[in-house]
Every structure is written in structure tokens, then in C-alpha cells.
PyMOL Python script that loads the backbone (N, CA, C, O; Angstrom):
from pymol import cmd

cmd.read_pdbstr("""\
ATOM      1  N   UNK A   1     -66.640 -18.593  97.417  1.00  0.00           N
ATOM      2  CA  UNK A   1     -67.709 -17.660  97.173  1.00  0.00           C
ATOM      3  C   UNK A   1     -69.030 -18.264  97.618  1.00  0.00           C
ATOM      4  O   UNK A   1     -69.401 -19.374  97.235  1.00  0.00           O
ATOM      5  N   UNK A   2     -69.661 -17.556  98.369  1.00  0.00           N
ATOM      6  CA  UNK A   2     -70.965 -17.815  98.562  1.00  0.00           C
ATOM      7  C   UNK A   2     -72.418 -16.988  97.584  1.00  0.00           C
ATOM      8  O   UNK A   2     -72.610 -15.812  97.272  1.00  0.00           O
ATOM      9  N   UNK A   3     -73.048 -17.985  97.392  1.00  0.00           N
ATOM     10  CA  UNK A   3     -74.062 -17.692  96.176  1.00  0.00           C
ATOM     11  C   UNK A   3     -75.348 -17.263  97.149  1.00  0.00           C
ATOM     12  O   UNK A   3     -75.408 -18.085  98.063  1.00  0.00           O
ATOM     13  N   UNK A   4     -76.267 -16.382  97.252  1.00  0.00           N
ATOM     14  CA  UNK A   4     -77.609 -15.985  97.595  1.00  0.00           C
ATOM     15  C   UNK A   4     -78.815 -16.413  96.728  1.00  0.00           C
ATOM     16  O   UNK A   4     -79.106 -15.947  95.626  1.00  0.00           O
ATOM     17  N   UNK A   5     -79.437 -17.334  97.379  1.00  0.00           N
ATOM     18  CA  UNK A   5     -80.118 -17.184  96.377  1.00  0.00           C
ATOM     19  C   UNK A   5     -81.592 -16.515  96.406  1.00  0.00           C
ATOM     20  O   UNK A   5     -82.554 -16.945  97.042  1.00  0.00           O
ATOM     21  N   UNK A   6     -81.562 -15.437  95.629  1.00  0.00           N
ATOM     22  CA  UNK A   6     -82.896 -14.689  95.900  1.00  0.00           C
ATOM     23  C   UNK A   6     -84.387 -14.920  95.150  1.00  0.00           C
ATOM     24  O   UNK A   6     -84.518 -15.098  93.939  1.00  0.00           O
ATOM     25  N   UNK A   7     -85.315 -14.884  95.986  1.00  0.00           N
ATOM     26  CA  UNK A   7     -86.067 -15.463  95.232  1.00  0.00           C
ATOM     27  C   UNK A   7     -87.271 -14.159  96.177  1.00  0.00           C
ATOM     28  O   UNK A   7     -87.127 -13.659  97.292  1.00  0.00           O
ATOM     29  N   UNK A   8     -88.526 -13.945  95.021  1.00  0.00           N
ATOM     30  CA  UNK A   8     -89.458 -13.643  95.438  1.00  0.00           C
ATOM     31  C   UNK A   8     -90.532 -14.058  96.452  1.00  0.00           C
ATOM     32  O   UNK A   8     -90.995 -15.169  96.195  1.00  0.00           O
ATOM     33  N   UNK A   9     -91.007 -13.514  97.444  1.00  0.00           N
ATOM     34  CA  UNK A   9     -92.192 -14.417  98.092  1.00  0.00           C
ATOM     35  C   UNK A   9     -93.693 -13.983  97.466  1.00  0.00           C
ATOM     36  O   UNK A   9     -94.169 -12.904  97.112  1.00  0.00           O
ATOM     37  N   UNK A  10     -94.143 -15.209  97.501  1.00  0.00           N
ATOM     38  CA  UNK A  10     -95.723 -14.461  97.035  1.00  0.00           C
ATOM     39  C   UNK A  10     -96.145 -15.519  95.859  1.00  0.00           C
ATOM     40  O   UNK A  10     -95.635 -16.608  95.600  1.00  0.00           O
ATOM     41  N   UNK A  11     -97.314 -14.803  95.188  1.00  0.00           N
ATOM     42  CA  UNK A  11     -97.547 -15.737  94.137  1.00  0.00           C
ATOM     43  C   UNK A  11     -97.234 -14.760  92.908  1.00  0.00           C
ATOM     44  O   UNK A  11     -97.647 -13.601  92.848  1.00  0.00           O
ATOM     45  N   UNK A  12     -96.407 -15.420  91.884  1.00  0.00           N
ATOM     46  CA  UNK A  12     -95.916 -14.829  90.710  1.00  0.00           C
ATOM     47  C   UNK A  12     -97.112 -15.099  89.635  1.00  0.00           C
ATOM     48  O   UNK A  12     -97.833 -16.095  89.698  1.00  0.00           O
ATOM     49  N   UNK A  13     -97.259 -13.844  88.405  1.00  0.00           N
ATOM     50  CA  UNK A  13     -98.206 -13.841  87.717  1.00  0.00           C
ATOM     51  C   UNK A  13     -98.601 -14.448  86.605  1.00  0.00           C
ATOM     52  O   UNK A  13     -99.523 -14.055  85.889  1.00  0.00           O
ATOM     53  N   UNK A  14     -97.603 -15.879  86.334  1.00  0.00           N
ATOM     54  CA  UNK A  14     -97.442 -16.682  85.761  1.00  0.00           C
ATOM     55  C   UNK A  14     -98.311 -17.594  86.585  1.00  0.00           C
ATOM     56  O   UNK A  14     -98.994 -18.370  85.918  1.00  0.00           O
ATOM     57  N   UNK A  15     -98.419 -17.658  87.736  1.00  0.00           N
ATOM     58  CA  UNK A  15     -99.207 -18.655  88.627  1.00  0.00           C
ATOM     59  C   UNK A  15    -100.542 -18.440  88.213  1.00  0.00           C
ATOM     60  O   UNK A  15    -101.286 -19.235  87.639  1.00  0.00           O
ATOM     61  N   UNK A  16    -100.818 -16.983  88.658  1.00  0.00           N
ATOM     62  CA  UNK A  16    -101.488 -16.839  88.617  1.00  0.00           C
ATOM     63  C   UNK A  16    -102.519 -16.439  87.138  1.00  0.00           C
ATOM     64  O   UNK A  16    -103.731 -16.237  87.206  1.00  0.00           O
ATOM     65  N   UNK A  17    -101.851 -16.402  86.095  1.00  0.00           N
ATOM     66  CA  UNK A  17    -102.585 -16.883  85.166  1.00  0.00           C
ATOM     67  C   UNK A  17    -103.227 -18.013  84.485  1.00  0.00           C
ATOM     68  O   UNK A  17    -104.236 -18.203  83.807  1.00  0.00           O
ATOM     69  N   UNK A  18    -101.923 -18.897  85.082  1.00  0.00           N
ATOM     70  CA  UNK A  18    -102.097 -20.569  84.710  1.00  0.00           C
ATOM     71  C   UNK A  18    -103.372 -20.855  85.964  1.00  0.00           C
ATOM     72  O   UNK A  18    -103.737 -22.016  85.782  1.00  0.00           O
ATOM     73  N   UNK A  19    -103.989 -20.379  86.881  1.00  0.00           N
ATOM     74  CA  UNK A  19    -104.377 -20.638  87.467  1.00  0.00           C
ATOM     75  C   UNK A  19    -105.833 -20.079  87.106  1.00  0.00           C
ATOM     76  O   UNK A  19    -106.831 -20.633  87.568  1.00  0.00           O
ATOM     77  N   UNK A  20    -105.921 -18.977  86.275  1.00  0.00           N
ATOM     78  CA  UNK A  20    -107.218 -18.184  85.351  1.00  0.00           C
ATOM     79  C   UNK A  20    -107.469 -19.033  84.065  1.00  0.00           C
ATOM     80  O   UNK A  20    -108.607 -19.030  83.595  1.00  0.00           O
ATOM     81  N   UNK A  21    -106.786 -19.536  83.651  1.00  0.00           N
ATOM     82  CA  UNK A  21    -106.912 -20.274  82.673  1.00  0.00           C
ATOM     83  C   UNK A  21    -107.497 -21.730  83.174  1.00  0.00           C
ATOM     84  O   UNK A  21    -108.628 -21.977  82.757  1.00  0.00           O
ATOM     85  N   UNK A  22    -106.859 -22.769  84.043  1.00  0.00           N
ATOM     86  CA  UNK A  22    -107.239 -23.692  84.531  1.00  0.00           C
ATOM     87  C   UNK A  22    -108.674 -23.665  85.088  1.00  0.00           C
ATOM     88  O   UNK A  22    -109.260 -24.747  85.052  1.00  0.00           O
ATOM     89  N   UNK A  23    -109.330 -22.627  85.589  1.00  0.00           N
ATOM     90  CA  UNK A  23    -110.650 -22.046  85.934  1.00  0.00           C
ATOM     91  C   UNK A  23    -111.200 -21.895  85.216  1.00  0.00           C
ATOM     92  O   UNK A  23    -112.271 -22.316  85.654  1.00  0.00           O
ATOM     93  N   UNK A  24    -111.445 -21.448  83.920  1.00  0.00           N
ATOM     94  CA  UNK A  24    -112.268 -21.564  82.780  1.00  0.00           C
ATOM     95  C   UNK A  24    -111.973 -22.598  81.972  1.00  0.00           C
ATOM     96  O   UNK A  24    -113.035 -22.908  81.433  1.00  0.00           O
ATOM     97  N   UNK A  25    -111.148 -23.268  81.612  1.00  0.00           N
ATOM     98  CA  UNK A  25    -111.289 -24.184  81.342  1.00  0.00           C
ATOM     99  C   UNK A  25    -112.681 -25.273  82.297  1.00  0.00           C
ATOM    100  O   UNK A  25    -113.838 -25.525  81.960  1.00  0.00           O
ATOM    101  N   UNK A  26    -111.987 -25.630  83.383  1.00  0.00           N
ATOM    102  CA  UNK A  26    -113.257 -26.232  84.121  1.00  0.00           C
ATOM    103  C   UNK A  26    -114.215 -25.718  84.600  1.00  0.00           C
ATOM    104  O   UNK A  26    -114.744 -26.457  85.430  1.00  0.00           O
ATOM    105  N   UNK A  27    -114.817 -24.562  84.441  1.00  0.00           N
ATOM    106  CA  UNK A  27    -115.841 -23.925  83.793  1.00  0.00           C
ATOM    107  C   UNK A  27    -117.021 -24.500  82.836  1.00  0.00           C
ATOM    108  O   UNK A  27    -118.176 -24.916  82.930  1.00  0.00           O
ATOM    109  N   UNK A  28    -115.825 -24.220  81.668  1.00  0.00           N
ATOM    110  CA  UNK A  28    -116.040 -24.511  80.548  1.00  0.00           C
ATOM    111  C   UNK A  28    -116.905 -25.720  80.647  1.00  0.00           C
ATOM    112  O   UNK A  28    -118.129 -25.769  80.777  1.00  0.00           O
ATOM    113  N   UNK A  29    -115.795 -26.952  80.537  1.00  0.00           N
ATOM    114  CA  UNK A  29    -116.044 -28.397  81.075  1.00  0.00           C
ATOM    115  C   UNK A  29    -117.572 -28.595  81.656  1.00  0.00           C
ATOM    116  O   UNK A  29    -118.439 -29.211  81.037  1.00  0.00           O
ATOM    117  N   UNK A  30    -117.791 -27.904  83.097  1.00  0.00           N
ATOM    118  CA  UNK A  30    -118.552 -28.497  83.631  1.00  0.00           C
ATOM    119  C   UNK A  30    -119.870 -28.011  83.029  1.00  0.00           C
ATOM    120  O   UNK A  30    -120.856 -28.593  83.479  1.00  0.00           O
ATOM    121  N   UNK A  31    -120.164 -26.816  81.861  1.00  0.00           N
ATOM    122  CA  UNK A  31    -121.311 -26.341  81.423  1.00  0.00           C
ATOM    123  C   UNK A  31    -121.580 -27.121  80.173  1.00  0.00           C
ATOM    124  O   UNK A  31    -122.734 -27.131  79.745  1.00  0.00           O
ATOM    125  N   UNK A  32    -120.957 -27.554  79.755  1.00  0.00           N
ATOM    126  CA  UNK A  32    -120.739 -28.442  78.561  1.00  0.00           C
ATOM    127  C   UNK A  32    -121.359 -29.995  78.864  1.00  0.00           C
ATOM    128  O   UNK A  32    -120.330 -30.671  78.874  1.00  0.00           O
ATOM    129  N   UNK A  33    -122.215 -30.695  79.055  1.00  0.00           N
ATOM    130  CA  UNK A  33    -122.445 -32.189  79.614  1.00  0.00           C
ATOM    131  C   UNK A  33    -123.428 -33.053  78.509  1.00  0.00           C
ATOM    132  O   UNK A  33    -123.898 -34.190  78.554  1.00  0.00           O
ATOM    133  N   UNK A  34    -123.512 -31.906  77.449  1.00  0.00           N
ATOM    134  CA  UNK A  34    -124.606 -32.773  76.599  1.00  0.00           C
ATOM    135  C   UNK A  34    -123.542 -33.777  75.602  1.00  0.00           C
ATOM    136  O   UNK A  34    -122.322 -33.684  75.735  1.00  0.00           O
ATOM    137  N   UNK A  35    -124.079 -34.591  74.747  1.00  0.00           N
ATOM    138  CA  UNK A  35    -123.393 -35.504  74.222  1.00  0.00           C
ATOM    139  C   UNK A  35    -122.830 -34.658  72.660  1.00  0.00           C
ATOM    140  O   UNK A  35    -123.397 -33.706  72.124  1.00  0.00           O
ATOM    141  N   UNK A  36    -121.607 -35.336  72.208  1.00  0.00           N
ATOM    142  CA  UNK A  36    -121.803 -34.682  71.030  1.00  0.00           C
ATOM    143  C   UNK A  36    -121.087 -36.041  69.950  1.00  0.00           C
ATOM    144  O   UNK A  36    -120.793 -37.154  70.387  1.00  0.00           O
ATOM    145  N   UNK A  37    -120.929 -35.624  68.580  1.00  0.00           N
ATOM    146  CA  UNK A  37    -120.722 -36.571  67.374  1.00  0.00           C
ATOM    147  C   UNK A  37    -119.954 -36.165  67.194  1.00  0.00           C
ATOM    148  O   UNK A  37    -119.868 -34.941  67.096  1.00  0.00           O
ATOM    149  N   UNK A  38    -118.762 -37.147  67.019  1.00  0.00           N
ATOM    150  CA  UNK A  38    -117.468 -36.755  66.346  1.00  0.00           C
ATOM    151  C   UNK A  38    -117.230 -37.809  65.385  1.00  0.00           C
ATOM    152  O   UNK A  38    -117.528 -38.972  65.658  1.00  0.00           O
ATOM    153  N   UNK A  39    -116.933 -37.620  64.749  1.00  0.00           N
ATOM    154  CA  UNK A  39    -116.452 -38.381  62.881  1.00  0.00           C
ATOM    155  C   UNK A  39    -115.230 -38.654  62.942  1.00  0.00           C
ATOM    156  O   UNK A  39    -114.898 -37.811  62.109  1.00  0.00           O
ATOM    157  N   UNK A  40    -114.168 -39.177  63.262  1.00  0.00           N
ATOM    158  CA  UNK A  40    -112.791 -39.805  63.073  1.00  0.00           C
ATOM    159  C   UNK A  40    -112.957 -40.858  61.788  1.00  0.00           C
ATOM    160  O   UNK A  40    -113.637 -41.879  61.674  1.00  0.00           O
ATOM    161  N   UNK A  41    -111.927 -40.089  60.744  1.00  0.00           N
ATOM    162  CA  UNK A  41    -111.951 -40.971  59.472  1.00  0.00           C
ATOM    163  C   UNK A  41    -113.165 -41.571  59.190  1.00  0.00           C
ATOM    164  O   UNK A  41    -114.108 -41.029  58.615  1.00  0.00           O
ATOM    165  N   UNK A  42    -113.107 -42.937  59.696  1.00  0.00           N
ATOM    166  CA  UNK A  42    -114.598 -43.393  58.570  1.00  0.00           C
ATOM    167  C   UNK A  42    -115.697 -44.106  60.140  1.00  0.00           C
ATOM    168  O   UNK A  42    -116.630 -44.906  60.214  1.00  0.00           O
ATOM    169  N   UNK A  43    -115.244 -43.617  60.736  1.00  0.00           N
ATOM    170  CA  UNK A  43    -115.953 -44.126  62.324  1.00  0.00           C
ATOM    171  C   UNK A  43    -116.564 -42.225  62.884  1.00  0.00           C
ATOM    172  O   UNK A  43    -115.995 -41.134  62.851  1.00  0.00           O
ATOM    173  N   UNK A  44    -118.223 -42.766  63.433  1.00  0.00           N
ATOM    174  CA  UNK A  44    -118.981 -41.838  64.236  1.00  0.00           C
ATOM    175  C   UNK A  44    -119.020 -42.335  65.130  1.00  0.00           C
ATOM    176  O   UNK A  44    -119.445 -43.488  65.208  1.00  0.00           O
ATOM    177  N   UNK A  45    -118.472 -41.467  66.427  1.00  0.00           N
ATOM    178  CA  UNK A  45    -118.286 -41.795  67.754  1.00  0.00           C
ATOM    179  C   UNK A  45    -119.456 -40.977  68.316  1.00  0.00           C
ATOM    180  O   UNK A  45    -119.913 -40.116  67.565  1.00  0.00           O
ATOM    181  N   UNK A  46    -120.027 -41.129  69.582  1.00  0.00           N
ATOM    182  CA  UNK A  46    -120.696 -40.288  70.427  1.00  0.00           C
ATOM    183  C   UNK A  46    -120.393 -40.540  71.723  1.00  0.00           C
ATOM    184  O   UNK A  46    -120.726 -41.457  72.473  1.00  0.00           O
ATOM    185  N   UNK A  47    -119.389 -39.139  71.936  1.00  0.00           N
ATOM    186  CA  UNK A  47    -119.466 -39.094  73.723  1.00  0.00           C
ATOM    187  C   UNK A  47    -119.866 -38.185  73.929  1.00  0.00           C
ATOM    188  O   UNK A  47    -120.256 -37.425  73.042  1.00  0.00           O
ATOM    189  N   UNK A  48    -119.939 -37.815  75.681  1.00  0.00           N
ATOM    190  CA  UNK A  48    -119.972 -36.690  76.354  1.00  0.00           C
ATOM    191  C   UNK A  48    -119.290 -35.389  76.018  1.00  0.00           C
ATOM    192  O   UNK A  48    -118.063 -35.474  76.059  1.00  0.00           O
ATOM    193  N   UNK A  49    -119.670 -34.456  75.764  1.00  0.00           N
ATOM    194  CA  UNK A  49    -118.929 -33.344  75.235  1.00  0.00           C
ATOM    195  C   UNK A  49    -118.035 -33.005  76.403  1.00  0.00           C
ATOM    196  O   UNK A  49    -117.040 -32.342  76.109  1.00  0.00           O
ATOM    197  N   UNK A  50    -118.196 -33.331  77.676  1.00  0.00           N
ATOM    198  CA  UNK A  50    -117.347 -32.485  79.002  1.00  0.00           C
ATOM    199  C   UNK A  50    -116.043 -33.914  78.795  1.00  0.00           C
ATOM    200  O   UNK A  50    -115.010 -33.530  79.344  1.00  0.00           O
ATOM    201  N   UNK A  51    -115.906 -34.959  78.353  1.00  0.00           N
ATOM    202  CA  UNK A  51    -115.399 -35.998  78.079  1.00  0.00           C
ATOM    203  C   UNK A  51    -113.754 -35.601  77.137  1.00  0.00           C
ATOM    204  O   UNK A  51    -112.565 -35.744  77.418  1.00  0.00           O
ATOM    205  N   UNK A  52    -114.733 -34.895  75.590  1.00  0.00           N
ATOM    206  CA  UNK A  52    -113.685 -34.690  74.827  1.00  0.00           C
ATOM    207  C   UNK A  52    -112.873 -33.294  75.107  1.00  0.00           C
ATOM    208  O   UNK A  52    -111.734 -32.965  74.774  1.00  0.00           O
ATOM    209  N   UNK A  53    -113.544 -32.832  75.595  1.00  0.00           N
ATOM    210  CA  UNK A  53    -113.058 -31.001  76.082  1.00  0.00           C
ATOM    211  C   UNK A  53    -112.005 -31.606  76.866  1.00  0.00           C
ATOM    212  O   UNK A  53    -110.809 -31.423  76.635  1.00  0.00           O
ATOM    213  N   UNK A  54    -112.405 -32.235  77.675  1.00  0.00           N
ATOM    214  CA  UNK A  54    -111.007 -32.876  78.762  1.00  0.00           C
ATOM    215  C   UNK A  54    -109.886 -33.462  78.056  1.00  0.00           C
ATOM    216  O   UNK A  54    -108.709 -33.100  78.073  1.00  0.00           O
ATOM    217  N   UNK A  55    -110.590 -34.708  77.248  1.00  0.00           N
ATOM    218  CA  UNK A  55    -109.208 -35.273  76.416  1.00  0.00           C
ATOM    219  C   UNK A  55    -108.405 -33.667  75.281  1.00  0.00           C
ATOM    220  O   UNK A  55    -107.245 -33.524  74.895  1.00  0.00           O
ATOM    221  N   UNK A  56    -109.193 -33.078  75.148  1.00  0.00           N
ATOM    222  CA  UNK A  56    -108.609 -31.908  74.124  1.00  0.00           C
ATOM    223  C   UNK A  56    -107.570 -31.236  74.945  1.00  0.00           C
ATOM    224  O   UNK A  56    -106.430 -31.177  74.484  1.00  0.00           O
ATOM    225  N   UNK A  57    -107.858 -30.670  76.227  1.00  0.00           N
ATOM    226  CA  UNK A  57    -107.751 -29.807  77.534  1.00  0.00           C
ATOM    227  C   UNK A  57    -105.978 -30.917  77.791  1.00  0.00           C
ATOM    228  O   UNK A  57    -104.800 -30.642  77.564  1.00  0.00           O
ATOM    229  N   UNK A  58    -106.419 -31.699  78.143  1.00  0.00           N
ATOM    230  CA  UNK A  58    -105.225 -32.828  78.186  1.00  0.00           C
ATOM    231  C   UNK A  58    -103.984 -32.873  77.054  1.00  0.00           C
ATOM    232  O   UNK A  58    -102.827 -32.451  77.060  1.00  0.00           O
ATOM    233  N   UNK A  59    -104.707 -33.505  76.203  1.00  0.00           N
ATOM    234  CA  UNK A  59    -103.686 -32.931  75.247  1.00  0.00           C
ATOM    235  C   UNK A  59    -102.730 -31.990  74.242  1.00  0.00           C
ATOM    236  O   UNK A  59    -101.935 -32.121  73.311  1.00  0.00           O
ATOM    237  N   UNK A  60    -103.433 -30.810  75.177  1.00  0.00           N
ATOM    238  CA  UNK A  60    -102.703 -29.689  74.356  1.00  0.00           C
ATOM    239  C   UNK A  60    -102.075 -29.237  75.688  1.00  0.00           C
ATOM    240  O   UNK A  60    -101.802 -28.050  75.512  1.00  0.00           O
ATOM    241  N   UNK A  61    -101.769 -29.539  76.735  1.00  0.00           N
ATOM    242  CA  UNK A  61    -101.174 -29.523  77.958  1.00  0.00           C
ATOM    243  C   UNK A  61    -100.100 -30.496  77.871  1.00  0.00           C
ATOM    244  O   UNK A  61     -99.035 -30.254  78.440  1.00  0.00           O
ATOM    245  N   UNK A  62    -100.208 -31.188  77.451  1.00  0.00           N
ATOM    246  CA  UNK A  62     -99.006 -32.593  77.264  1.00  0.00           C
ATOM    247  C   UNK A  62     -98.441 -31.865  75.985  1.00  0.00           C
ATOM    248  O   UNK A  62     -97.274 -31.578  76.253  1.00  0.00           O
ATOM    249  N   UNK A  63     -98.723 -31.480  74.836  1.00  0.00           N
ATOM    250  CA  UNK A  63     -98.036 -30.843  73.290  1.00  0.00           C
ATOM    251  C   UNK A  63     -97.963 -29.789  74.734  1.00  0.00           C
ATOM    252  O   UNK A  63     -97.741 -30.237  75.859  1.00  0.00           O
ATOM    253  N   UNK A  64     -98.106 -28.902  74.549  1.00  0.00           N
ATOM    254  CA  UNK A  64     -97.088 -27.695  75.287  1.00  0.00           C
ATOM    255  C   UNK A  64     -96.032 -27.951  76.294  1.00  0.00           C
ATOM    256  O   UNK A  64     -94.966 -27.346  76.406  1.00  0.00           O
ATOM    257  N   UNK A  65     -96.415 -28.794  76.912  1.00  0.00           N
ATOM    258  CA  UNK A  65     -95.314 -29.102  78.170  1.00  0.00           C
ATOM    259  C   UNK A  65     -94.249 -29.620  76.953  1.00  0.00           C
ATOM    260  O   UNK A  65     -93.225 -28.939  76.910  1.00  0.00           O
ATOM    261  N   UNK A  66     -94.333 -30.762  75.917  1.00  0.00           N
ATOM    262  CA  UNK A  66     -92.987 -30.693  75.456  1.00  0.00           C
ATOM    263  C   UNK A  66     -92.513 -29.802  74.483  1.00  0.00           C
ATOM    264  O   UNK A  66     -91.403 -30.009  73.991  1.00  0.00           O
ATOM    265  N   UNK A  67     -93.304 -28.678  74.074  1.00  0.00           N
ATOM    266  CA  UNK A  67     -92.804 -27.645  72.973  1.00  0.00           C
ATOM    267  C   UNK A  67     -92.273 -27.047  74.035  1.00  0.00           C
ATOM    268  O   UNK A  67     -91.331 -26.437  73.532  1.00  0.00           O
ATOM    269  N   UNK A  68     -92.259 -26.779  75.397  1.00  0.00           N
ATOM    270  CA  UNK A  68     -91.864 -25.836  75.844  1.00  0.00           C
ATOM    271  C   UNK A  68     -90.440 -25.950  76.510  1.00  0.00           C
ATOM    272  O   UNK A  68     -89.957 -24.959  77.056  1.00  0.00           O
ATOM    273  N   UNK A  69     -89.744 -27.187  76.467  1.00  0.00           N
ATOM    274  CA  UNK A  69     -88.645 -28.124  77.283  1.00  0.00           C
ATOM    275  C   UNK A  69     -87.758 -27.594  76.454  1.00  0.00           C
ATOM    276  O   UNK A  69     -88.295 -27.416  75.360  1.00  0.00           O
ATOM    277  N   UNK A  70     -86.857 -27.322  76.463  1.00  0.00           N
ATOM    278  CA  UNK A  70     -85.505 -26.969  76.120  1.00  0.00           C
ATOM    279  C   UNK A  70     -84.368 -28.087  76.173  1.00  0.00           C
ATOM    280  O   UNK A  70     -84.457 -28.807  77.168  1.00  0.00           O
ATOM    281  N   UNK A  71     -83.423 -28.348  75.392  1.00  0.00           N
ATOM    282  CA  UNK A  71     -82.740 -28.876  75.114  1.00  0.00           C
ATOM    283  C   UNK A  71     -81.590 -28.722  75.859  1.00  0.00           C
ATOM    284  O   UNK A  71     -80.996 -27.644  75.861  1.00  0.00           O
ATOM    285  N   UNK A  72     -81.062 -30.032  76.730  1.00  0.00           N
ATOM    286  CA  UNK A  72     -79.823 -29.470  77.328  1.00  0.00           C
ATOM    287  C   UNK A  72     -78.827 -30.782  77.575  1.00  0.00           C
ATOM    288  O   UNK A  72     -77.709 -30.625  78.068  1.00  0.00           O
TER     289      UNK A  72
END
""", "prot")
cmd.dss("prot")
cmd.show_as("cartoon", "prot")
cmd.util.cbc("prot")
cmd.orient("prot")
């Protein structure tokens, strides 16, 4: 038996949302540059606000990529 494998051409709208989203996000990011205070437990940090948006941006991209993996 021979298998076909069919596939769409073009850009699918999954692309293209992840791709609306990735755009405001760095948006976001780049309007954001003033410094800000963050409090972790018993330590006040001060960075760049376009700094932590990224580490935030980052890590909820890394938590989704593995909530989203399936078991096999």
C-alpha cells in the first residue's frame, strides 16, 4: 500500500496567530524600557522592565511548550 501524504500549502492559522501574538508581545517589550522594582521574598531587585517582560515572555513559552507535549 502506498500512503499520500496530503498536506496543505500556505500558511495555516495557527501560524499565523502565533505569529500575532509574538508581535505584540515585542511590541509590548520594546514600549516598556523604564526600570521597574520587583520584591522576591526578602530581596528588592531593580531591572529594566523590557528585561523582565522577556524573562516572563520566556518562561511561560518554556511552561507551555511542556504542558503541551503529550505522552508517548
Amino acid at each position: 500500500m502506498v500512503q499520500r501524504s496530503e498536506r496543505r500549502r500556505g500558511t495555516s492559522l495557527k501560524a499565523i496567530a502565533i505569529g500575532v501574538l509574538v508581535l505584540a508581545v515585542v511590541i509590548v517589550i520594546l514600549q516598556n524600557r523604564d526600570d521597574a522594582s520587583l520584591d522576591v521574598l526578602m530581596f528588592n531587585v531593580t531591572w529594566p522592565l523590557w528585561l523582565l517582560l522577556t524573562a516572563v515572555a520566556v518562561l511561560s513559552f518554556v511552561a507551555g511548550w511542556f504542558s503541551g507535549r503529550t505522552r508517548g
